[in-house]
Structures are given as C-alpha cells and as structure tokens.
Backbone as ProteinMPNN parsed JSONL, in Angstrom:
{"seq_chain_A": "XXXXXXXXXXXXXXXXXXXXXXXXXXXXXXXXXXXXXXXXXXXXXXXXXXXXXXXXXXXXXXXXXXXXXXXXXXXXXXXXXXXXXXXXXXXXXXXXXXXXXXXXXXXXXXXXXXXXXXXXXXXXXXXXXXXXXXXXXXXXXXXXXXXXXXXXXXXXXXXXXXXXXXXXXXXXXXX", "coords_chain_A": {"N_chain_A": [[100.524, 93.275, 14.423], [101.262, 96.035, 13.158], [98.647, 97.208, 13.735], [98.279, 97.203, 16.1], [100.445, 98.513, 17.197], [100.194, 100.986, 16.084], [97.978, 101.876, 17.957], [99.096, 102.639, 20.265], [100.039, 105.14, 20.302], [97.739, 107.085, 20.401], [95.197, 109.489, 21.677], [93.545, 107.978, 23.665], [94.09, 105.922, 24.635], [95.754, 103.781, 26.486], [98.395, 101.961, 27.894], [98.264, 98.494, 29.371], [99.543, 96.507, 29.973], [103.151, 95.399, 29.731], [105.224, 93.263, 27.947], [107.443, 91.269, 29.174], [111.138, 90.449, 29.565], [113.101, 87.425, 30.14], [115.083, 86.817, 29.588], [118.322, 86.436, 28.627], [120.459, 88.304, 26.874], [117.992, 89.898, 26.539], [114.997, 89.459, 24.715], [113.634, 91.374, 21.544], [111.397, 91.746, 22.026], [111.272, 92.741, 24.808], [109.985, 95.207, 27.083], [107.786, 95.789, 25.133], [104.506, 97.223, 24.352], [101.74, 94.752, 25.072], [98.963, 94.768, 26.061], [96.197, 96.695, 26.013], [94.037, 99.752, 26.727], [91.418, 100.78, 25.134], [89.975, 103.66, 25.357], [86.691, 104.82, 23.938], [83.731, 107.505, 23.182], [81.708, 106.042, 23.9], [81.924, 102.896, 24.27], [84.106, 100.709, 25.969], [87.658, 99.069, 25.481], [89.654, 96.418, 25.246], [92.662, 95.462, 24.322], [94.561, 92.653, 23.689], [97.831, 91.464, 22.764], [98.351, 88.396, 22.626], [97.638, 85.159, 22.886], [95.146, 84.034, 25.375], [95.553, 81.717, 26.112], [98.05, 80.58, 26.128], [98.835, 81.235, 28.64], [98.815, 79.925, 31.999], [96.143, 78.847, 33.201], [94.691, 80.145, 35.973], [95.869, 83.14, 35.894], [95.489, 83.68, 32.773], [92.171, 84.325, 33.953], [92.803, 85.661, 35.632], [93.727, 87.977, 34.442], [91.856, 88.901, 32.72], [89.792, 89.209, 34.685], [90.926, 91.378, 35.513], [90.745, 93.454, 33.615], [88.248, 93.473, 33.383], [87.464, 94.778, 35.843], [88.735, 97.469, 35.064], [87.204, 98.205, 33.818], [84.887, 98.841, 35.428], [83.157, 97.098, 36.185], [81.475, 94.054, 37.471], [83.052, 91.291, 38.811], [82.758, 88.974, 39.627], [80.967, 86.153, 41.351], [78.475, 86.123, 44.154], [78.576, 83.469, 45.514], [76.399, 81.208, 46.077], [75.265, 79.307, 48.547], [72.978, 78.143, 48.901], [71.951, 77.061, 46.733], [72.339, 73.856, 44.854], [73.243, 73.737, 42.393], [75.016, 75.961, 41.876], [77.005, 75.063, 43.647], [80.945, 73.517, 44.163], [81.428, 70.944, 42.28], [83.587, 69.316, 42.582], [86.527, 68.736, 44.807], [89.236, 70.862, 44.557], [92.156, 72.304, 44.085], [93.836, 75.292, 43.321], [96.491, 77.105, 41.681], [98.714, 79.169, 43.316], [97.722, 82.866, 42.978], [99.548, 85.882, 42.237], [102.398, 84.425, 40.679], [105.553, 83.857, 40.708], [105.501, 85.561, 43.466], [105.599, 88.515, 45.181], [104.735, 90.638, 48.08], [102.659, 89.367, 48.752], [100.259, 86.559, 47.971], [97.539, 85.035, 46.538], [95.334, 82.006, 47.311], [93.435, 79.765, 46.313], [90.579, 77.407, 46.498], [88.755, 74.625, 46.339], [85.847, 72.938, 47.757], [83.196, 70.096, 47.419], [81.788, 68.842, 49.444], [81.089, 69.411, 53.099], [83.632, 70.19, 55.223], [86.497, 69.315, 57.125], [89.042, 71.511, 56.871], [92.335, 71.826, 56.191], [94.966, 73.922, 55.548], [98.39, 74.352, 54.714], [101.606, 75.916, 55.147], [105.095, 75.36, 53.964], [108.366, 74.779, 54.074], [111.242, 73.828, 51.574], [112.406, 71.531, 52.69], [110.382, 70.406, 54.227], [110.042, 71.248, 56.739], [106.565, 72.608, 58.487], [105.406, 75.753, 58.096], [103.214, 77.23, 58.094], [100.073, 77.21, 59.468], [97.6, 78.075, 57.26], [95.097, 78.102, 57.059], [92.319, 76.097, 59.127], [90.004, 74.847, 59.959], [86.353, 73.916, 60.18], [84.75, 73.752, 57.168], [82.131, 75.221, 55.03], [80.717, 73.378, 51.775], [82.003, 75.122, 48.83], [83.669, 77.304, 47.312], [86.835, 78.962, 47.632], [88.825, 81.509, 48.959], [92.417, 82.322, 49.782], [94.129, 85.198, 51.48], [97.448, 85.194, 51.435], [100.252, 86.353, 53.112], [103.5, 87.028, 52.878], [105.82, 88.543, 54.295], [107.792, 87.969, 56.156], [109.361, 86.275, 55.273], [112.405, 84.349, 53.821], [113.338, 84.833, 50.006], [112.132, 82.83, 48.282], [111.38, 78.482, 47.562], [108.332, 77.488, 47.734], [105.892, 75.322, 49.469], [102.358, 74.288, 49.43], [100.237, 72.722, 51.018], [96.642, 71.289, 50.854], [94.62, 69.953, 52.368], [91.189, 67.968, 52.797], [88.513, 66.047, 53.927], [88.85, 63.117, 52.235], [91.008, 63.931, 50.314], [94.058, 65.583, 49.443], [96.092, 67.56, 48.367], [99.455, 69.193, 46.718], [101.383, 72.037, 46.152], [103.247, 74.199, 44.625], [105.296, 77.077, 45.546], [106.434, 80.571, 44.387], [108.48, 82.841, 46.12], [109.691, 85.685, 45.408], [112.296, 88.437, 45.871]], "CA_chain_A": [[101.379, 94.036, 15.307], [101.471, 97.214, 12.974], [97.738, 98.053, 14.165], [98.412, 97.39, 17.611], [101.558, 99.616, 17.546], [99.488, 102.531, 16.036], [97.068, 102.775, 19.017], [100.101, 103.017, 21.696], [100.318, 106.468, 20.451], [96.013, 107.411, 20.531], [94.839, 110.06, 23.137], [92.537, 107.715, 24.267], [95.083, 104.757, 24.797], [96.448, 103.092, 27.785], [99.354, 100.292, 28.182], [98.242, 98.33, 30.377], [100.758, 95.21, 30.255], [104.562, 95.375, 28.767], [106.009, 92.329, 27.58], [108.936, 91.642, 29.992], [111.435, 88.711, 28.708], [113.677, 86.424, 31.36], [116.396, 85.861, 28.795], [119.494, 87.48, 28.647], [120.002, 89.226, 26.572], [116.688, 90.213, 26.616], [114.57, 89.564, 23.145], [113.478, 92.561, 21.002], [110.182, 92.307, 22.366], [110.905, 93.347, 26.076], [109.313, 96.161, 27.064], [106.876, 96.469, 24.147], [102.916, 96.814, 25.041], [101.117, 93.555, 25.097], [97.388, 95.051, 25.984], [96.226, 98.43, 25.76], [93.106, 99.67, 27.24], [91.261, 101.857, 24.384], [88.393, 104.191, 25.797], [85.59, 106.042, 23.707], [82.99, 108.018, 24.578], [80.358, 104.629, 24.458], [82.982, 101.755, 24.314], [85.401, 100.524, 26.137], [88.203, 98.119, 24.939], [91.193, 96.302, 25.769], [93.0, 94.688, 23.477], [95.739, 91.956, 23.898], [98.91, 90.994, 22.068], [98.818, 87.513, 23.026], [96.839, 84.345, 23.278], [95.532, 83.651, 26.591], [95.577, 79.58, 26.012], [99.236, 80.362, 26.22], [99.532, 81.59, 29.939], [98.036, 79.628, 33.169], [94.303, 79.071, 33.631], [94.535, 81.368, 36.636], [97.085, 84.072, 35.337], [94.377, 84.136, 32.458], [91.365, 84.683, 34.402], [93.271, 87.278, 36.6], [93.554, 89.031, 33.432], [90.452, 88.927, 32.577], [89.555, 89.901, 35.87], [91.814, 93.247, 35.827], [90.438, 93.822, 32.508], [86.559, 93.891, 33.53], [87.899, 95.849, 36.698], [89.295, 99.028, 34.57], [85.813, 99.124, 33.322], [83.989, 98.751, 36.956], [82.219, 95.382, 35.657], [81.329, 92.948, 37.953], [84.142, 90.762, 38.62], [82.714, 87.967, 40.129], [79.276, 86.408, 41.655], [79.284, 85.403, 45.535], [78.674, 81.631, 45.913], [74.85, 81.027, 46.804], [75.182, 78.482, 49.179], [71.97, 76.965, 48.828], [71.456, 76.372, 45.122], [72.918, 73.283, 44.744], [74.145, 73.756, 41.066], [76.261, 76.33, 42.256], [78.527, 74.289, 44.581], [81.638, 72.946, 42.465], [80.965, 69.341, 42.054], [85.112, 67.868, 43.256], [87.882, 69.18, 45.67], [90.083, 71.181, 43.859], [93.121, 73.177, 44.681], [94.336, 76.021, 42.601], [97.674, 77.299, 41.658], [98.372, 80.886, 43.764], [98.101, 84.089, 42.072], [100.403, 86.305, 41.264], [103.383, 82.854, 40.877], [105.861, 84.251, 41.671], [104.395, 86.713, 43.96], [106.185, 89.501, 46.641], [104.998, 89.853, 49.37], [101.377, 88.497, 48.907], [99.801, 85.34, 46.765], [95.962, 84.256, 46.894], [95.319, 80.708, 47.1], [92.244, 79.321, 45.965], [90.381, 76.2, 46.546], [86.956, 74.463, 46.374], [85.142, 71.618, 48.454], [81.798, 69.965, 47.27], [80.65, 69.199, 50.831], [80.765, 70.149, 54.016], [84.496, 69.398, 55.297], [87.804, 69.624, 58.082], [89.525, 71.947, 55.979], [93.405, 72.322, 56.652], [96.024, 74.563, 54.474], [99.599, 74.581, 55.11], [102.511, 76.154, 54.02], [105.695, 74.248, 54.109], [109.536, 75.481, 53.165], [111.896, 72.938, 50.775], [112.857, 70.558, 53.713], [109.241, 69.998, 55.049], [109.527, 72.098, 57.968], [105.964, 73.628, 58.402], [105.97, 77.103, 58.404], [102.291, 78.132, 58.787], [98.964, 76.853, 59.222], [96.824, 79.319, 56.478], [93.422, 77.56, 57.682], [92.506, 74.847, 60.408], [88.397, 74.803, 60.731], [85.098, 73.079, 59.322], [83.92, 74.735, 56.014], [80.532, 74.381, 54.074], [80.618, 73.398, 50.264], [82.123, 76.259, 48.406], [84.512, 78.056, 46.51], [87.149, 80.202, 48.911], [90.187, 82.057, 48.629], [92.379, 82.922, 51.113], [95.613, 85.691, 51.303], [98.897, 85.204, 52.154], [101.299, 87.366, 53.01], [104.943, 86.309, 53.404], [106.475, 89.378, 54.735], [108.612, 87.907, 57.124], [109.891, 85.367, 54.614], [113.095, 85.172, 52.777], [112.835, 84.613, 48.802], [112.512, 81.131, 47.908], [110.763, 78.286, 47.109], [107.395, 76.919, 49.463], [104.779, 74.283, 49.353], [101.219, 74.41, 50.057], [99.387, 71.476, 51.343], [95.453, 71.427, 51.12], [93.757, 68.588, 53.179], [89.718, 68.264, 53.103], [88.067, 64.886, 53.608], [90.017, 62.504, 52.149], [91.689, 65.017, 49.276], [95.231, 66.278, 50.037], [97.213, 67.996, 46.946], [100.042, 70.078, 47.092], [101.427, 72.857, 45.473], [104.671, 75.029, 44.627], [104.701, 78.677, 45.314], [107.667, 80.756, 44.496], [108.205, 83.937, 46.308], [110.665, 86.679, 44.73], [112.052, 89.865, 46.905]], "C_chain_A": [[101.395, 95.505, 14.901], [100.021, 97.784, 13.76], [97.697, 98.208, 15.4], [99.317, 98.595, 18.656], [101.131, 101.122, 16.859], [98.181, 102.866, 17.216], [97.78, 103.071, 20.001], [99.614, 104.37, 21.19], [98.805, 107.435, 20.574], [96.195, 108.491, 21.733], [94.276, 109.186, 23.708], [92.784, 106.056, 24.723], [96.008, 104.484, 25.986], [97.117, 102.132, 27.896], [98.952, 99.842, 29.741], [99.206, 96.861, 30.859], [102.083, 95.697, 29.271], [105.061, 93.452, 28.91], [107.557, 92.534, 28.242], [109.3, 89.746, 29.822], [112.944, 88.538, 30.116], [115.156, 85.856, 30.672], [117.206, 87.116, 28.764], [120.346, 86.947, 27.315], [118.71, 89.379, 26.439], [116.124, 90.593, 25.323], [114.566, 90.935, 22.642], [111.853, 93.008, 21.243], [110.077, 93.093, 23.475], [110.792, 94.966, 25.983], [108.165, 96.684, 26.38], [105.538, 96.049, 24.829], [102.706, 95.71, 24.799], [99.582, 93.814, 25.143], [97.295, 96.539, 26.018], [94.652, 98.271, 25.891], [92.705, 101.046, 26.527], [89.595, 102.433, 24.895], [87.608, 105.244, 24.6], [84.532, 106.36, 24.061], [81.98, 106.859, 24.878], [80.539, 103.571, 24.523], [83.93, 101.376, 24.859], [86.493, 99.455, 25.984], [89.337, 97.939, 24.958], [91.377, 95.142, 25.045], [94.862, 93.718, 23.631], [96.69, 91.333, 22.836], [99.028, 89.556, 21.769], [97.565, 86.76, 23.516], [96.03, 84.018, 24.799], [95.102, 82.131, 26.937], [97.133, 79.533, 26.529], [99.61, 80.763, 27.892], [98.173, 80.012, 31.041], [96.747, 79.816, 32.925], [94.103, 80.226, 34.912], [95.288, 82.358, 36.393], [95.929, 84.364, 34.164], [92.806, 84.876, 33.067], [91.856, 85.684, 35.405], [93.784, 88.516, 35.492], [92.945, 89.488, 32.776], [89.559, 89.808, 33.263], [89.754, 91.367, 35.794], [91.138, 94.15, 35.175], [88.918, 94.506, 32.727], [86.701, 95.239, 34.514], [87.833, 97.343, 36.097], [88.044, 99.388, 34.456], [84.643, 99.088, 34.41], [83.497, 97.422, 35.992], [82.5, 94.566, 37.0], [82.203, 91.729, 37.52], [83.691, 88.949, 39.478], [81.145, 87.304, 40.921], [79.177, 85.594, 42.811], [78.201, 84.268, 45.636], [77.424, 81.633, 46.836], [74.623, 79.811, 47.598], [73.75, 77.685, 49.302], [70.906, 76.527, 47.968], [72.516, 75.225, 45.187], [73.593, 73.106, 43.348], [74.978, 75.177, 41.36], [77.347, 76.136, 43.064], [79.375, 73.559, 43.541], [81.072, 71.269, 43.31], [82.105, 68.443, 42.488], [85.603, 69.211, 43.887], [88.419, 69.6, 44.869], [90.973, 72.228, 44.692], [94.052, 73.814, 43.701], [96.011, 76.606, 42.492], [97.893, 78.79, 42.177], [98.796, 81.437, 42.596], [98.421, 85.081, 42.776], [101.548, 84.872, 41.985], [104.486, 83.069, 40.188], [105.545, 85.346, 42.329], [105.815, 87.444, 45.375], [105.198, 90.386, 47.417], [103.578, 88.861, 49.515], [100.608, 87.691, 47.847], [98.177, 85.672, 47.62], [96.286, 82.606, 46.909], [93.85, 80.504, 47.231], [92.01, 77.907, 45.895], [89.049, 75.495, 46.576], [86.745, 73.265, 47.373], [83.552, 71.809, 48.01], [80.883, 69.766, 48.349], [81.57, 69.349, 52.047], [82.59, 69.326, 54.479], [85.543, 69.858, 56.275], [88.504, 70.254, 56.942], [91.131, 72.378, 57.01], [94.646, 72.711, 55.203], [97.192, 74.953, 55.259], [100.352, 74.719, 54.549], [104.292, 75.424, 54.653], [107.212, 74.941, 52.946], [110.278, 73.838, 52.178], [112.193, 71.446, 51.144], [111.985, 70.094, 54.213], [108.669, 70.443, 55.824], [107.922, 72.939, 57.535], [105.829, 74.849, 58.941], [104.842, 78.063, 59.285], [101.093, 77.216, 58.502], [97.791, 77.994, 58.587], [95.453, 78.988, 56.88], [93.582, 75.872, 58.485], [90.928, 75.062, 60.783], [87.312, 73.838, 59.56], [85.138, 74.02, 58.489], [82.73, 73.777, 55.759], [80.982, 74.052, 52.581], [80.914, 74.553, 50.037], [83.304, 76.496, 47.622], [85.088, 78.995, 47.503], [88.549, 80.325, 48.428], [90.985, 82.581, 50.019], [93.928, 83.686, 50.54], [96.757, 85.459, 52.259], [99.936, 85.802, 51.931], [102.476, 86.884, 53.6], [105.884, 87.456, 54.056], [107.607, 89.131, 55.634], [109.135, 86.275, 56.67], [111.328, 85.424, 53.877], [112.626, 84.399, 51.176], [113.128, 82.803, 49.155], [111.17, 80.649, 47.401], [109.495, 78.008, 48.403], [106.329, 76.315, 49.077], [103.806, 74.399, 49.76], [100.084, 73.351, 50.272], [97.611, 72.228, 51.471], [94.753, 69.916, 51.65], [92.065, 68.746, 53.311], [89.107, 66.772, 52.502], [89.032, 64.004, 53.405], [91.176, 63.019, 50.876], [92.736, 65.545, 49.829], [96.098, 66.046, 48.174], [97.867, 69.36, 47.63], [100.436, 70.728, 45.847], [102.581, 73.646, 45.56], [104.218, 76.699, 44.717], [106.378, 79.289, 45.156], [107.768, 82.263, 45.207], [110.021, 85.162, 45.797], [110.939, 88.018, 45.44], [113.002, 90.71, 45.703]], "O_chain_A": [[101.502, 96.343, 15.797], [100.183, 98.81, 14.421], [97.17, 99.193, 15.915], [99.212, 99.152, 19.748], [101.701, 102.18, 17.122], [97.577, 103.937, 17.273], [97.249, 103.826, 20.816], [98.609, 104.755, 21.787], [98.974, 108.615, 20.883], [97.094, 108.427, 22.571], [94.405, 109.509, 24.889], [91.931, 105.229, 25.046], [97.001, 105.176, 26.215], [96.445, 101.111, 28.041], [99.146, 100.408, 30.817], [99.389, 96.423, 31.994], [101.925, 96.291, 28.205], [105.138, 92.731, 29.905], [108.436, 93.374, 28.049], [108.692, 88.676, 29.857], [113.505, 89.433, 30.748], [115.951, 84.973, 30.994], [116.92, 88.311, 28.839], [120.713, 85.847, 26.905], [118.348, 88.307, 25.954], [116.445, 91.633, 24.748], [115.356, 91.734, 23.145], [111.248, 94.022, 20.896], [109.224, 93.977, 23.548], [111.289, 95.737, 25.162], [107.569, 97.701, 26.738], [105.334, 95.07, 25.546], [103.617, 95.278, 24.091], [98.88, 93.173, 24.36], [98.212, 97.36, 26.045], [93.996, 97.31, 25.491], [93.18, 102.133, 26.853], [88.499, 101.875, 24.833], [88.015, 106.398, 24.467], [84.043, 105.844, 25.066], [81.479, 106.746, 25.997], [79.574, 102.866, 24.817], [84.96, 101.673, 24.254], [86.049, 98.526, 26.66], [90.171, 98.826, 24.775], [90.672, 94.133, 25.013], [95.984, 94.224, 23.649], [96.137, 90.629, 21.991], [99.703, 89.257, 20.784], [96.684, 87.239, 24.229], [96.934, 83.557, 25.496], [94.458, 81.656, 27.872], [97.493, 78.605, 27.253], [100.755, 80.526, 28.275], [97.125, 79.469, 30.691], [96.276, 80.861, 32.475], [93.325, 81.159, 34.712], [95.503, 82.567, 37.587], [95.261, 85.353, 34.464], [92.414, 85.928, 32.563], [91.074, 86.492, 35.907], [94.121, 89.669, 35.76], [93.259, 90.488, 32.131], [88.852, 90.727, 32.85], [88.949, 92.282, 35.97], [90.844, 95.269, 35.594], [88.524, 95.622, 32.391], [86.287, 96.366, 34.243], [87.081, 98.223, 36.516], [87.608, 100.487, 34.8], [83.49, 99.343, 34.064], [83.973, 97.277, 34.866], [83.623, 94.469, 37.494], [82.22, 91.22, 36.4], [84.483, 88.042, 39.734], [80.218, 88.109, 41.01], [79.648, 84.458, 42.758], [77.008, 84.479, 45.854], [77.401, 81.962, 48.022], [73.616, 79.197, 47.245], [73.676, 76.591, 49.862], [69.791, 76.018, 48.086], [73.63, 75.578, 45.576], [74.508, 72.288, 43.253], [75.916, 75.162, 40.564], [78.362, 76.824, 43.177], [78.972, 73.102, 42.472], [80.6, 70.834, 44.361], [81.965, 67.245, 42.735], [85.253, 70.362, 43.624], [88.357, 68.831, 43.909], [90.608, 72.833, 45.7], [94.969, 73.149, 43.22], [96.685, 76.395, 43.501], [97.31, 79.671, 41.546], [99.564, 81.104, 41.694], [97.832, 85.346, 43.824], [101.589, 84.443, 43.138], [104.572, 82.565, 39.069], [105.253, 86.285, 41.588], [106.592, 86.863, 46.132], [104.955, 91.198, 46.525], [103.485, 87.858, 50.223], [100.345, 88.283, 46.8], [97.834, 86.213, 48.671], [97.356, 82.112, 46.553], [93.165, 81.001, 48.124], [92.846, 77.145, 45.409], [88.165, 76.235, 47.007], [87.771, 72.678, 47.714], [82.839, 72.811, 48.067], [79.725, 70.175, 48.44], [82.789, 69.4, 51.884], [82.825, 68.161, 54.157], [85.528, 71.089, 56.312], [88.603, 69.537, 55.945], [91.159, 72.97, 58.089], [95.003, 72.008, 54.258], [97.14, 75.692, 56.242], [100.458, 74.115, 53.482], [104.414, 75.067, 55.824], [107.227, 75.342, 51.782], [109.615, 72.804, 52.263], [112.242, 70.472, 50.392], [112.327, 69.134, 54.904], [107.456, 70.414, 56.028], [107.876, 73.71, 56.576], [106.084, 75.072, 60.125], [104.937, 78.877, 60.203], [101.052, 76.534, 57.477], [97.161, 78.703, 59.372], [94.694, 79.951, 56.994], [94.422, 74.972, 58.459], [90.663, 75.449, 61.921], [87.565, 73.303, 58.48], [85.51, 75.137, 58.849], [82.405, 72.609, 55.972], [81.909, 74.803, 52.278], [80.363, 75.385, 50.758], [83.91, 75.467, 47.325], [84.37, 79.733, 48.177], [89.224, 79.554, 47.746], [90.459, 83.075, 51.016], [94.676, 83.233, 49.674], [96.86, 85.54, 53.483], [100.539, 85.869, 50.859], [102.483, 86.371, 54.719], [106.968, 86.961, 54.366], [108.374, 90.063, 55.877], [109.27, 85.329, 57.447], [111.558, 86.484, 53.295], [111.738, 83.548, 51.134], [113.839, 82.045, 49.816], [110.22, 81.323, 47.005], [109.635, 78.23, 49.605], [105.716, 76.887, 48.175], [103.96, 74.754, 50.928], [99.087, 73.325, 49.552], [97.35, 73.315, 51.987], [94.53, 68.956, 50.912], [91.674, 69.71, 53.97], [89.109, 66.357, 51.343], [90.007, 63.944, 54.154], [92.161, 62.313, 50.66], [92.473, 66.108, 50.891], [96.426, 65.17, 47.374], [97.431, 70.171, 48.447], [100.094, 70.332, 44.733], [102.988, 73.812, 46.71], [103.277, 77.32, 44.221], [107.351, 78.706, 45.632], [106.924, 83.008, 44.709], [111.203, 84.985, 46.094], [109.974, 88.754, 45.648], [113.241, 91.91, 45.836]]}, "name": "protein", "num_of_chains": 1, "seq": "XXXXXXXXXXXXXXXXXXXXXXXXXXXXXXXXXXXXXXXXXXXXXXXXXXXXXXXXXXXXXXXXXXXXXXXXXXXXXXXXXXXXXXXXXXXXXXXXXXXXXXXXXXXXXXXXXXXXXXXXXXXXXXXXXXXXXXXXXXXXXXXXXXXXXXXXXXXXXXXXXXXXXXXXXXXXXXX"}
C-alpha cells in the first residue's frame, strides 16, 4: 500500500478507480485510489489495489477492458462466423454490466447454433415490461444495450429464451 500511495502523487500518475465503501459509517478506505494509470515515455501501466478474483467475472473483464482502452489496445476481436472454433460451444447468458447500472446496462449472451432468440425484461411481479430482442440469430456471441430511461429505480428480471435454454437474471437499476 505504501508504494502504491507514493505514485498518487507522480506527474505522470492518474487515479483511475477510488475505492467507494456501502457501509455506514464509511471504512477508512473510502475514497482512497484503487488503480492508477502510470504513463512513461515507452510504457504504459496501470496498476490495481485489488484482486480481480474478488469482483464478478464480468465487472473484471470490464476492467480489463477500460484498462486496454486508456492505452488504445484492441479491446476485443469480432466473432468470425465461419471458423467453427470460434463459436462458443453452450447457451450462455451473462450477468449485465455496469450491476447496478443508471440509465444504461449491456447484456450479453451466446448461442452455439443457429436459434429463435427472445430477451425480456420483466419488473418484480412478472409484468413484462419490454421485449429487448424477438428474431432468428446465427451462432455467436452478442450484446445488446439497454436503456431504462423511462424507468423508476428498482429491481428487474431478464429472461433469455433460445432453443430449448431459458435463464434468467436480476438487474438492479439505481437513479
């Protein structure tokens, strides 16, 4: 922690996360950096406070993500539809990112073949609220955004249906 807390102060030093705590009183960590994004002139390097085994599998890789971002890096590699070792291999349905999110989440999801794909979002009681997709897809990896703008805070469910695969999912949204 002491070497971490001597590069906050660097010219060449950037906070790029604060440690923000949910407890009240609020620990002795809140507010303190967590990563810091150190540039020289032929290196660039961002260094984190904190495990990332300890957060979400997606909440990790969206920090990851951010991380390559600062430094332009290639953030991702678009889905070659007709290598077959790049299609995922099961149905899966991801947890949205940012969880809790204002006003807009991602939701991410895969199918191995070709399939009726339906995503729905769904308030506490069942009522559905919105149909987020309703068409055929191919094999793939896809993301889609949602924007709640005309939501109030709460909680909301997200059904994914494809083939015979249906999992759901909690989303929380915060105003």
């Amino acid at each position: 922690m002491e070497v971490f807390q001597s590069m906050v102060g660097g010219t060449d030093t950037e906070v790029l996360y604060k440690y923000r705590s949910s407890q009240q009183p609020p620990s002795e960590f809140h507010g303190m950096p967590v990563a810091l994004r150190h540039i020289t002139a032929d290196l660039g390097i961002i260094v984190t406070d904190f495990p990332l085994y300890f957060m979400e599998e997606a909440e990790a890789q969206q920090v990851i993500t951010n991380g390559l971002m600062e430094f332009g890096e290639v953030t991702g590699i678009e889905n070659d539809r007709n290598n077959p070792a790049a299609q995922p291999n099961k149905y899966s349905l991801n947890q949205n990112y940012p969880n809790p999110f204002n006003p807009s989440t991602r939701i991410r999801f895969s199918i191995p073949v070709q399939s009726k794909v339906v995503l729905r979002l769904y308030n506490t009681i069942g009522e559905e609220l919105r149909v987020l997709v309703n068409e055929e897809k191919e094999a793939g990896a896809y993301e889609v955004e949602f924007n709640a703008n005309n939501l109030p805070s709460g909680v909301y469910f997200y059904r994914l249906r494809a083939g015979n695969f249906v999992k759901t999912k909690k989303m929380i949204l915060l105003r």
